[in-house]
Each structure stands twice: as C-alpha cells, then as structure tokens.
C-alpha positions in Angstrom: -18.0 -1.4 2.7 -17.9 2.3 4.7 -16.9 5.1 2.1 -15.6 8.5 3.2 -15.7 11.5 1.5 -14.9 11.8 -1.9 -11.7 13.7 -3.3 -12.8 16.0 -6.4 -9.4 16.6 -7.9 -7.4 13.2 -6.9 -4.0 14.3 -8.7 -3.8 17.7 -7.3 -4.6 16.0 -4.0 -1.0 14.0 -4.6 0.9 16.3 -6.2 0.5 18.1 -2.6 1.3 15.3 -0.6 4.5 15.3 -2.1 4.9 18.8 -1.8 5.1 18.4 1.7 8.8 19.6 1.7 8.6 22.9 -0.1 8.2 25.1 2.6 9.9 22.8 5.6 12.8 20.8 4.4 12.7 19.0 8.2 9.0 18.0 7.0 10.8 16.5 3.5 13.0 14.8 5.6 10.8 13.2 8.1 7.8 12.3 5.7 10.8 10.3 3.6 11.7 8.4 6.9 8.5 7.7 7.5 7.5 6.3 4.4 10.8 4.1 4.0 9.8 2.9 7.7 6.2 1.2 6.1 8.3 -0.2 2.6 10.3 -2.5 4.3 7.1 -4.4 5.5 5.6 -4.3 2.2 8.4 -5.3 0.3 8.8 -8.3 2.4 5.0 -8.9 2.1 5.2 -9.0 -1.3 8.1 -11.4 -1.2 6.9 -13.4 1.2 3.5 -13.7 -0.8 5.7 -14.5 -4.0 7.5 -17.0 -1.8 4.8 -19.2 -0.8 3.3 -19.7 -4.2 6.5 -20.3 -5.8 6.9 -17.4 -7.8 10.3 -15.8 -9.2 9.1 -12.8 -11.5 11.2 -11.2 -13.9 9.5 -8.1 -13.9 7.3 -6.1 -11.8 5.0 -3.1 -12.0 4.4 -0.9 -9.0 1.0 1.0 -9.6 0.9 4.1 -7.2 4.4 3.2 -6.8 4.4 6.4 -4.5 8.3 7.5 -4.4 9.6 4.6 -5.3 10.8 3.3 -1.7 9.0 -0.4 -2.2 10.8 -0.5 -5.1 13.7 0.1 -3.6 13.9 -2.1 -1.1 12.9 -5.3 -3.8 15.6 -4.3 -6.0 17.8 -4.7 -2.8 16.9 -7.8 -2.1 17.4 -8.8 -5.9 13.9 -9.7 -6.0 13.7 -9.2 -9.7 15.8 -7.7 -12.7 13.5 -5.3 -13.8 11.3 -3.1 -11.7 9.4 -0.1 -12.6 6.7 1.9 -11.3 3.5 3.7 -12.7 2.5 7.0 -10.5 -0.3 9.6 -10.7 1.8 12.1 -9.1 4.5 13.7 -11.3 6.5 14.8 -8.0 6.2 11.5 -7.0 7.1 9.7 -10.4 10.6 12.1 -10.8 11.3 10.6 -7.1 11.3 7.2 -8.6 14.2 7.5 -11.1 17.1 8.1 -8.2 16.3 4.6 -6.7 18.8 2.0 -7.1 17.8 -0.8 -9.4 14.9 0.3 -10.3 14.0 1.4 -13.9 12.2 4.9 -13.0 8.4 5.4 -13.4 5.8 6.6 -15.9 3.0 8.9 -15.1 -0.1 7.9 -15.7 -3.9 9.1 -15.2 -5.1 6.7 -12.9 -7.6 4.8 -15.0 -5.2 3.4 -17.9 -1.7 1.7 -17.8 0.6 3.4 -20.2 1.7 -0.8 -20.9 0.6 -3.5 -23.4 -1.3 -6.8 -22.1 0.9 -8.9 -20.0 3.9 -7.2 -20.2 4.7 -7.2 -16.8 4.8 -10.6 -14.7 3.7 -9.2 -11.1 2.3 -6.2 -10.5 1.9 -4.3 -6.7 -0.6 -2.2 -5.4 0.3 -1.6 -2.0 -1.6 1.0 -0.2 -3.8 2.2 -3.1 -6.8 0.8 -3.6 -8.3 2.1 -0.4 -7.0 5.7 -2.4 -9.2 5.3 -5.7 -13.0 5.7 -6.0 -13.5 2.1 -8.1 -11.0 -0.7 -6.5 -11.8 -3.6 -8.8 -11.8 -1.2 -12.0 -7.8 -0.1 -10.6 -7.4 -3.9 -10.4 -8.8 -5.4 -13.2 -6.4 -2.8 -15.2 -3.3 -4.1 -12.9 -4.3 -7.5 -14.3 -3.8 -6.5 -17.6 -0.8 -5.8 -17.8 0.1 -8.0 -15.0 0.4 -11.4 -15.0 0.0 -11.8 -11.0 -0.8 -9.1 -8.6 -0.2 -8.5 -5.1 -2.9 -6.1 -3.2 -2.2 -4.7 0.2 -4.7 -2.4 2.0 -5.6 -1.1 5.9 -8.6 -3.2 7.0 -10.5 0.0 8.3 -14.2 -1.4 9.0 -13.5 -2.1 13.0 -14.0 -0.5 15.8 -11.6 1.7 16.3 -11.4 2.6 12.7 -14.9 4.0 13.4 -14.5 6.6 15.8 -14.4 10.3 14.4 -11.1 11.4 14.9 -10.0 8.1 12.8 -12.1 8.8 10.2 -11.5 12.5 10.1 -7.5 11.4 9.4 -8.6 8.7 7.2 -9.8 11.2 5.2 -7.0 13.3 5.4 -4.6 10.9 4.1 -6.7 10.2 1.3 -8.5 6.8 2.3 -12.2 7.0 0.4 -13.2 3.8 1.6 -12.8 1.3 4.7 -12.4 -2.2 4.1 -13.4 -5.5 5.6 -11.6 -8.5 4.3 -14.9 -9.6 3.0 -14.8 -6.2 1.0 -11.2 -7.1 -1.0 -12.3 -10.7 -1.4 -15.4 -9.2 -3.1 -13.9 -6.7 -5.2 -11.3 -9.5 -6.2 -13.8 -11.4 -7.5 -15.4 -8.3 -9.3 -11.8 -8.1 -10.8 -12.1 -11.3 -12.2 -9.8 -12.6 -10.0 -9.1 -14.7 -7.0 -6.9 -14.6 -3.5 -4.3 -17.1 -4.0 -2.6 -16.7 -0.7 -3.0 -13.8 2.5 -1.4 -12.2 5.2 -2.4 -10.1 8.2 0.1 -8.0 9.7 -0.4 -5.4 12.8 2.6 -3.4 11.7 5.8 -3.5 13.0 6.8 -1.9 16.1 8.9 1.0 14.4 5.6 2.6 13.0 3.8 2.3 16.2 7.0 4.3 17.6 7.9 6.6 15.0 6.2 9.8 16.2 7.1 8.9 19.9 9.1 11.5 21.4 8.8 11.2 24.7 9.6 8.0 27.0 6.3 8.3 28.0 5.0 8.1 24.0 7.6 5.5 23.4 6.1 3.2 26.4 2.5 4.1 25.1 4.0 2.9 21.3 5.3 -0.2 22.7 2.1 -1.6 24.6 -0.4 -1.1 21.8 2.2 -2.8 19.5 2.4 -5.7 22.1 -1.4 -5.7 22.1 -2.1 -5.6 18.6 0.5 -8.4 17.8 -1.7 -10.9 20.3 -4.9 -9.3 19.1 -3.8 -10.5 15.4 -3.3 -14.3 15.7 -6.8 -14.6 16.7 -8.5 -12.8 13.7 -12.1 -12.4 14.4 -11.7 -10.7 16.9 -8.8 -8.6 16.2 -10.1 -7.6 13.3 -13.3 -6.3 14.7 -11.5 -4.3 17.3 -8.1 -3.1 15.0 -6.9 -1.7 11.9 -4.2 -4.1 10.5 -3.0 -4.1 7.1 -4.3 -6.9 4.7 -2.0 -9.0 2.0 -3.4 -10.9 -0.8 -1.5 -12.6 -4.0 -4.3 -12.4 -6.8 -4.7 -14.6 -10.2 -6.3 -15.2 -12.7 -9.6 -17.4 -11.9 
C-alpha cells in the first residue's frame, strides 16, 4: 500500500479546504457544485450497497461527513429517518446543519466518536479513509458505534495513479495513501471486519466533464469517460491501468 506524504496538522489542513470561499465567493460556489456533483454517486452507492443485503437502517452516521451533501441526497431519497454526521472540520460541521433532513453534525477529533456503542445502525465513510494516517483504527471506531458500515475509497495503486503529477495532486487533496483493493480487504480485516458486498465505479460522466470548458475539453471528458466505463467491467486490467472509486458494505465477522 503506496503512502504519500504525511499531513502534520490534519484539522488546520480542512479547516482550509473549506475556507476555499473566503477570498473568492465564485471559488465557494464552484467547489459546492463540484462536491454535490460526486454525492449523488455516493449516496446511491451506499443505497445500492444497503439494497443488496437487505438492509433498511434507521439511523446513519456519516464520519468525515464533509459538508453534509451525502447526507443530503439520502435524506432525499427517504433513505432513513435519522441522519447525522461527525466532522473534523468546524467549517465544515456548521455546513451540515442547513441540509434538509438531516440532523446537523458534531465535531469531533478524528480518533474518537463523540457516540455510545451501537448507537447508530449504518455508518458511511465515503472518501476518508485514504485521508487519515491509520484506516483500520478510523474503522474499527466506525464500528463501534456503527452497526454496519459502508467504506468507499479511490483505488490509487495503478498506473496512472503513479505518475508524478497524480501524485503531486494526490497529495494536494489530502490523500496520504493509495490503495489496491487488496489494501481495503486487508485493512477490513485488521478492523475486525469483513466485505459483505462491493462495487467498482469509473465515475460518472459529469465529473469527467465538470472542469471542461472548451468543446475541445468537453470531447476529451467524454472519451476518457467512454474508456474508463469499458476499461471497468473487465477489472484486472482496469484496475491496473485506472483510478476508479471502490465500494464495500462491511460487518461484523
């Protein structure tokens, strides 16, 4: 499992993500499209996970629950009566309470859940693990509280993945490691743990085109989505060539 440079102070590092906006309100507005473009797909992997193992929850706990927009979109599509979120980021967690059916968020420290054992039916960590120095210990506390948890990371150990500029933006965006799906299995396990149920998605085309402004960039966009999509029903290969983003429902063993 490739790791990438460390991040000394990880909550001043996401307290300026979301700070993004101060100076440039266009920035604000753009980074908040661009971040409700990616919930849809993990709101409906989450579903879709819950789906196949025939699980309704009645409450969920987003941890790293970002600004709230997964949340969102589940409590649109009346995927639970109560969902709440847990956030390192006090920008972020203040984000949370305008969302529509959703309960608000607590801030929390990144190591301990501010939530009794098995208070929470499902939890979500959705683009976060790759984010924290110790996956299974972020997990393994999920679990706790959580009766089920659904994982979602970038599987960034492929070839692509690997070439500087990748990894210099990586790094930028706060990825400290680069999975395989061998890694998540392992550190599943380490969570004590295991993968009831997966998906691989290539992402939809909307984030392939979201920074296209050209017809030129739009056309680009629109072939490497096309590519990707057939590169990702034959996963071997695609996944040694691709980054695609990795779904995993996760029980108790």
């Amino acid at each position: 499992m490739p790791k990438l440079e460390p991040i000394d102070d990880l909550k001043g590092f996401y307290e300026d993500c979301y700070a993004v906006g101060d100076a440039d309100p266009g920035d604000a507005e753009r980074y908040g499209r661009w971040r409700a473009v990616g919930a849809q797909s993990k709101a409906d992997h989450v579903m879709t996970l819950c789906r196949r193992a025939g699980l309704a929850p009645a409450s969920v706990l987003d941890v790293g629950c970002g600004d709230g927009v997964v949340l969102e979109r589940l409590a649109a599509a009346g995927f639970a009566p109560r969902l709440r979120g847990c956030e390192l980021s006090a920008r972020a967690a203040a984000m949370v309470a305008g969302r529509a059916g959703v309960e608000g968020a607590d801030v929390y420290d990144g190591e301990h859940l501010p939530h009794p054992d098995g208070a929470f039916d499902l939890g979500i960590l959705s683009h976060v693990l790759e984010h924290v120095p110790e996956p299974a210990a972020v997990l393994r506390e999920t679990a706790r509280v959580c009766r089920d948890v659904v994982i979602e990371v970038p599987l960034e150990d492929n070839r692509s993945a690997r070439r500087p500029e990748k990894r210099a933006h990586a790094h930028e965006i706060g990825h400290l490691h680069a999975f395989s799906r061998s890694d998540v299995r392992a550190f599943v396990e380490a969570a004590g743990l295991r993968v009831d149920g997966e998906l691989i998605d290539p992402l939809p085309r909307e984030m392939h085109a979201f920074f296209a402004a050209t017809p030129r960039e739009r056309a680009t966009a629109d072939a490497k989505w096309l590519m990707r999509r057939g590169l990702a029903v034959v996963p071997p290969v695609g996944l040694r060539l691709m980054t695609v983003h990795f779904a995993a429902l996760c029980r108790p063993r």
